[in-house]
C-alpha positions in Angstrom: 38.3 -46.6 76.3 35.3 -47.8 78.3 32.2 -46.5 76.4 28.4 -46.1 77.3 26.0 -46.0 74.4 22.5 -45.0 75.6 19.4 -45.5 73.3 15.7 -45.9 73.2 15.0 -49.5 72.0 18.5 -52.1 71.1 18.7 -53.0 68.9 16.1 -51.3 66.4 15.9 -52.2 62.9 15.8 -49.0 62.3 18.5 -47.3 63.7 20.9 -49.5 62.3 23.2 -46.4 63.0 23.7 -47.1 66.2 24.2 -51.0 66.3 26.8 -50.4 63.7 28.5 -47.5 66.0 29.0 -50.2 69.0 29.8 -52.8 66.7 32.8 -50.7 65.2 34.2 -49.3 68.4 34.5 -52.8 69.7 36.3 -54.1 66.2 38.4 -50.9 67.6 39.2 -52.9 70.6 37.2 -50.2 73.0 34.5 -51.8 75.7 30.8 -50.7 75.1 28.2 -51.3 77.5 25.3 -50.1 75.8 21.8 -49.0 78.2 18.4 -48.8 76.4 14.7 -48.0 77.7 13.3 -51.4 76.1 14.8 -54.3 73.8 14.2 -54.6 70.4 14.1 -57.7 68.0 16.6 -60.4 69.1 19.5 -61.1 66.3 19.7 -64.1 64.5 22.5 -66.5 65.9 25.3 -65.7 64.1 24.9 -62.1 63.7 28.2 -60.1 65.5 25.2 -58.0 67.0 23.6 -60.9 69.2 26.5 -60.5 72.0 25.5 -57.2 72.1 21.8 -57.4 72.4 22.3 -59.8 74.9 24.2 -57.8 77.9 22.1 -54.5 77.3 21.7 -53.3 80.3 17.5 -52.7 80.4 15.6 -49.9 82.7 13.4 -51.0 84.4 9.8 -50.6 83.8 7.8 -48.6 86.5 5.2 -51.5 87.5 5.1 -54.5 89.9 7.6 -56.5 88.0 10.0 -53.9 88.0 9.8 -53.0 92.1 12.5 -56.0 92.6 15.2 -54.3 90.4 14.1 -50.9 91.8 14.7 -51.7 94.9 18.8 -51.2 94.1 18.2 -48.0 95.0 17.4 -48.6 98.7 21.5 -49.0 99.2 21.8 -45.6 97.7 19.6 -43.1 99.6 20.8 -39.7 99.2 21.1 -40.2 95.3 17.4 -41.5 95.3 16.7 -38.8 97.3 17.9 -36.2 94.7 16.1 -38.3 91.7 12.9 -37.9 92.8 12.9 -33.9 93.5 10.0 -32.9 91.5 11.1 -29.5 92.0 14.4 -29.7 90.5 13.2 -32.3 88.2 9.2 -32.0 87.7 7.9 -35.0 86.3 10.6 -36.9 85.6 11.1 -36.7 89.4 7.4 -37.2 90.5 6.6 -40.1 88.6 9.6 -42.2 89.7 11.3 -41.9 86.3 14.9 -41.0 86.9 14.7 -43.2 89.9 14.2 -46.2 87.9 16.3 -44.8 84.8 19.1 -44.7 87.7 19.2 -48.5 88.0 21.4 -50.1 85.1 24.3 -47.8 85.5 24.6 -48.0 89.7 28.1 -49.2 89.8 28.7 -49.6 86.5 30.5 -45.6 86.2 32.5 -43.6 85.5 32.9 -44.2 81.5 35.2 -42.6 79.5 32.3 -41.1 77.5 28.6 -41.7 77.4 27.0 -41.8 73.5 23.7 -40.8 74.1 21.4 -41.0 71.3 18.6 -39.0 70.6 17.8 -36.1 72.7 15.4 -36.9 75.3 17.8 -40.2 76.1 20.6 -37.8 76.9 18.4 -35.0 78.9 17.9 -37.9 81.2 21.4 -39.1 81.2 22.3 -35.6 81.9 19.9 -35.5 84.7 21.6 -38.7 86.8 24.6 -36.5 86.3 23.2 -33.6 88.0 21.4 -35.4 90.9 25.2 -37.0 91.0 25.4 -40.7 89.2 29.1 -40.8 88.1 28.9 -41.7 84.1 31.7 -39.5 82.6 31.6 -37.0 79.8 28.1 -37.2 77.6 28.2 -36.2 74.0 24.6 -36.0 72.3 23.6 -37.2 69.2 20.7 -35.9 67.0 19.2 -37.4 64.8 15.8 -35.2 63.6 12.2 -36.5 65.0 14.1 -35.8 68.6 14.8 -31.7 67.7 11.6 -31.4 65.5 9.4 -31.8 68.4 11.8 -30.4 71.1 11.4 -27.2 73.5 14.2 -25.4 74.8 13.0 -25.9 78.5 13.4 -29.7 77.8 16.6 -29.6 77.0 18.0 -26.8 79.0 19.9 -28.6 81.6 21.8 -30.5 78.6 22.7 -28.0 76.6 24.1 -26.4 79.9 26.0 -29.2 81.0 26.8 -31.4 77.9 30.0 -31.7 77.0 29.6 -32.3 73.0 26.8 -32.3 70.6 26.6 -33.7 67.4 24.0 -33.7 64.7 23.8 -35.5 61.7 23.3 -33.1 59.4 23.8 -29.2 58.8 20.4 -28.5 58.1 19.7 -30.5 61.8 22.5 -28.3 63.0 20.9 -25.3 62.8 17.9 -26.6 64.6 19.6 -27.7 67.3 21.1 -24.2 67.4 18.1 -22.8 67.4 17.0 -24.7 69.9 19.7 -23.4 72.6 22.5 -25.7 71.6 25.8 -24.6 72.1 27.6 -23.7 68.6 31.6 -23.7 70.3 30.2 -27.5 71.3 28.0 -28.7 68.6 29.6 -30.9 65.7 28.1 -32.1 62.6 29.1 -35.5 61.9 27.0 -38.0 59.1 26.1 -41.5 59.9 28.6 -43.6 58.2 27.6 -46.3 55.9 29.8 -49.5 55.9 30.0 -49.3 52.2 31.6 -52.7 51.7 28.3 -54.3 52.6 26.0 -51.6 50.7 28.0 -51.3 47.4 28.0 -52.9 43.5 30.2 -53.0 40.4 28.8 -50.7 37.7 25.3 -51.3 36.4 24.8 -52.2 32.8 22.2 -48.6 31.9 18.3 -50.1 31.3 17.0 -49.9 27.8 13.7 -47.7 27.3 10.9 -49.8 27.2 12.9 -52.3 29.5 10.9 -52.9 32.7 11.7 -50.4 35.7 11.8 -51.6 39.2 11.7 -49.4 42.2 12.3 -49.5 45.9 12.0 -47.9 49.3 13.6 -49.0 52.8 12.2 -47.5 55.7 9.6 -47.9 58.7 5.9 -48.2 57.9 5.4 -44.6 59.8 3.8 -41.7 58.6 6.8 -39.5 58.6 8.3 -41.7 55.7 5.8 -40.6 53.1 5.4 -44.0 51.7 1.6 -43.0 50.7 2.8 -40.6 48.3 4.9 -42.8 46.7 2.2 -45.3 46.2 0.1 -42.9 45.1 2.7 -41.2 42.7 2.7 -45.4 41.0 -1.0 -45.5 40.5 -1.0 -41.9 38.8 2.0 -43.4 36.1 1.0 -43.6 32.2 -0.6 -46.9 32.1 2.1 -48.3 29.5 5.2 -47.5 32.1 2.9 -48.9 35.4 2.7 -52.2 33.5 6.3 -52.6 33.4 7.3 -51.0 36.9 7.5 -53.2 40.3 7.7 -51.1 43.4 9.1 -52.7 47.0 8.6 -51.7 50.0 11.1 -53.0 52.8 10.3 -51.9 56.1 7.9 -53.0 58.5 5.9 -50.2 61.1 2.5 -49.1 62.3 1.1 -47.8 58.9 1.0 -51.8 56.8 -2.5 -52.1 57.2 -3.1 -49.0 56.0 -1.0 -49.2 53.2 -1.5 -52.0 51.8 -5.3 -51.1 52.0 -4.5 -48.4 49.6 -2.7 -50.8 47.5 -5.4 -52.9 47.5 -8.1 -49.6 46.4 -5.8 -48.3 43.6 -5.6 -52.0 41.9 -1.7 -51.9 42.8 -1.9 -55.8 44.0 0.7 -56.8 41.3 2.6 -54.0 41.1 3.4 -52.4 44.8 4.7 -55.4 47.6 5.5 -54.7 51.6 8.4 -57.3 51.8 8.4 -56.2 55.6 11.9 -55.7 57.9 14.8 -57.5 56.2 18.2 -58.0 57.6 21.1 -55.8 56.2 21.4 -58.9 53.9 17.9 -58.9 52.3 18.0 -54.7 52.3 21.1 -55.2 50.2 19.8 -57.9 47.6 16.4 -55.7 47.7 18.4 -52.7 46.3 20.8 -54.6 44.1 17.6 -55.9 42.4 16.3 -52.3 42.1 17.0 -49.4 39.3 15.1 -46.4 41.6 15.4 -45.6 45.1 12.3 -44.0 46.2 12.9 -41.8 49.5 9.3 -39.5 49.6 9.6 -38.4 53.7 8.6 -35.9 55.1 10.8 -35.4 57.4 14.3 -36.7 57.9 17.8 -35.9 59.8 19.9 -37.2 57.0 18.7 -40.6 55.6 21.2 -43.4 55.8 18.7 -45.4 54.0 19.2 -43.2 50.5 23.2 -43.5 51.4 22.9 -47.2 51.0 21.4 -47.3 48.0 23.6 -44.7 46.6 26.3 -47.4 47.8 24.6 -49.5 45.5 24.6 -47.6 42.5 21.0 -46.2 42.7 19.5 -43.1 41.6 17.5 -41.8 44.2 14.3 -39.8 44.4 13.8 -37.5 47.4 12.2 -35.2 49.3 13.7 -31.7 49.3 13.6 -31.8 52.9 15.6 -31.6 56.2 19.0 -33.3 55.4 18.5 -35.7 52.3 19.8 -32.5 50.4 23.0 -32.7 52.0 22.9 -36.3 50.4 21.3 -36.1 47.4 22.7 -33.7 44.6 19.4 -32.8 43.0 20.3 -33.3 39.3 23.6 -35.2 39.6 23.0 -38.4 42.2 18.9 -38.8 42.1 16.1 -36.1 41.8 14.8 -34.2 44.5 10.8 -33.1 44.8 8.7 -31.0 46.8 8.1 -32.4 50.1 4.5 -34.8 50.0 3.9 -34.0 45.7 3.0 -37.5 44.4 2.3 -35.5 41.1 6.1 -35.0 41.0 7.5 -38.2 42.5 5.2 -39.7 39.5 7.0 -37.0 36.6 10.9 -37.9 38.6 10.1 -41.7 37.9 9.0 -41.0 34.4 11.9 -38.9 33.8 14.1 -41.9 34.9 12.1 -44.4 33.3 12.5 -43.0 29.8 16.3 -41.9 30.2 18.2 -44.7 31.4 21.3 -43.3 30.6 20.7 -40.5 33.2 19.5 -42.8 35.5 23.3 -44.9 35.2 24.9 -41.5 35.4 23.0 -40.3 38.6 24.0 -44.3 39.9 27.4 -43.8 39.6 27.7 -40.5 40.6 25.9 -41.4 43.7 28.2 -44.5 44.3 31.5 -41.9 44.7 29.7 -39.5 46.8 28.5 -42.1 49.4 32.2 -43.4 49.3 33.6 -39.5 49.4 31.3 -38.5 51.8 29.6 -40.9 54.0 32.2 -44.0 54.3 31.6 -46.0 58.1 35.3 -45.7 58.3 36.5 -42.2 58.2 33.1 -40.9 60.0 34.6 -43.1 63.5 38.0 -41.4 62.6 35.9 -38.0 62.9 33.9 -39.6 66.4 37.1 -40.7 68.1 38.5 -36.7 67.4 34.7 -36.1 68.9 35.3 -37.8 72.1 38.9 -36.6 73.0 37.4 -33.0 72.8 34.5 -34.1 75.2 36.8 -35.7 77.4 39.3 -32.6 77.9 
């Protein structure tokens, strides 16, 4: 098949989701041309994604620099025409948006099937189908922050014309739902998790009094909760924080800020930002790790918390959103009340001072991730996905 893959920024460190979905339906022998609204970090040479950030096909921005590549659309008048109804379209019409969103994909449709992810990125992609750019069917992917601050008048026209829907969780599911999705065409479908990168033999259990060392993956931003997590450290029994190390891997907006509250609670030695790692340094960061900490406040499913379940880690979570759906509370990690430092503090204790529950809840989680979340059978589940969008 010939397959579009729309996003916001390609690649992004962290949607890894989506660079690992074009990288697998090209190992499937299936073209991807993938679109985005900016580029993201370039791979390292090497790296089977650098091809692929290479050819994306970029929009234009809406300033001097990008009048040149604008200017395509002189040769197609009547469409142009259509993208810039502000009546049919408002804003996105008025302000030139669709116009210039219009650019990468003249004469590069029909597709097979358009991946759009996120669902703003697909209410525009459903828009140049409406004003008339042929692209092919469109099935929508949803992935959380874009239904939690959605209305139903933005998404209207997709959920009317959208040929499949697919959110990454139940509990995102019904919230799309809610939102005016279609049931008959809305699919539930986890992020696979190549497991042969993020997986480890069985751990050897800690001993009590052995020292504990704890980590999180995810972007510096303030719907990750890492504050609380920090905070939930400083407020440990002196005699455990002395033996715990806590990293951070991720990099984002909110560094400065925490690693000024580092700094205040005297955490200097104990808490470290290690910053964006590639898949190989997130790896060796949670093979050197007994505790996952995953403390958001908000979160679609958490492919994060999969990986380190891959890798034999207990996780503690926030009962939230869909990290239920991948952490049994009890069996595979601990979860606590959304933004409770106070408990994140007692679920680490609890771990700290029962290391064989800790092993159990590793290996437990290491044969759901594999039952449940495997990169492989979730593309057997897409590819049924995409024959139903495409009739």
């Amino acid at each position: 098949m010939r397959i579009a893959v729309v996003a916001g920024r390609f690649p992004a460190v962290s949607e890894t989701f989506i660079s690992r979905q074009v990288l697998d339906l090209q190992r499937l022998g299936h073209g991807v041309d993938v679109y985005a609204n900016r580029a993201g970090k370039t791979p390292e040479a090497g790296d089977p994604l650098a091809p692929v950030a290479a050819g994306v096909r970029l929009r234009p921005r809406r300033n001097l620099s990008g009048l040149a590549e604008g200017a395509r659309m002189f040769g197609h008048p009547l469409l142009s025409a259509r993208l810039v109804n502000p009546v049919r379209y408002g804003v996105d019409g008025s302000s030139l948006r669709l116009l210039f969103s219009a650019v990468p994909y003249i004469d590069q449709g029909p597709y097979d099937v358009v991946l759009a992810h996120f669902g703003p990125n697909a209410a525009v992609v459903a828009k140049l189908r409406d004003a008339g750019l042929p692209l092919g069917p469109l099935v929508t992917f949803f992935h959380g922050s874009d239904v939690a601050s959605a209305t139903e008048r933005e998404f209207a026209l997709l959920f009317r014309t959208g040929e499949r829907f697919v959110a990454v969780s139940e509990d995102l599911a019904r919230r799309a739902a809610a939102l005016g999705a279609p049931r008959e065409r809305l699919h539930v479908l986890y992020n696979g998790v190549d497991l042969d990168r993020f997986s480890a033999p069985e751990r050897a259990p800690r001993r009590a009094g052995d020292p504990l060392r704890l980590v999180s993956v995810a972007r510096l931003a303030p719907v990750k909760g890492l504050e609380h997590a920090v905070a939930a450290v400083e407020t440990l029994p002196e005699a455990l924080r002395a033996r715990v190390q806590y990293q951070i891997v991720g990099e984002g907006d909110l560094r400065g800020s925490l690693q000024e509250q580092i700094d205040r609670a005297g955490l200097g030695s104990v808490v470290t930002l290690r910053g964006g790692l590639p898949p190989a340094g997130v790896r060796a960061a949670l093979l050197d790790a007994d505790v996952f900490l995953f403390p958001s406040l908000n979160e679609g499913l958490g492919v994060a918390a999969i990986e380190a379940m891959g890798c034999g880690l207990p996780v503690i979570g926030s009962r939230i959103g869909g990290i239920p759906e991948v952490v049994d509370d009890g069996v595979t990690g601990l979860l606590v009340p959304v933004g409770d430092s106070n408990a994140i503090a007692f679920a680490i204790v609890q771990l700290a001072e029962d290391p064989g529950l800790a092993a159990a809840m590793g290996g437990a989680g290491r044969g759901r991730a594999h039952e449940r979340f495997d990169a492989q059978t979730q593309m057997r589940r897409l590819l049924e996905i995409v024959d139903l969008a495409r009739g």
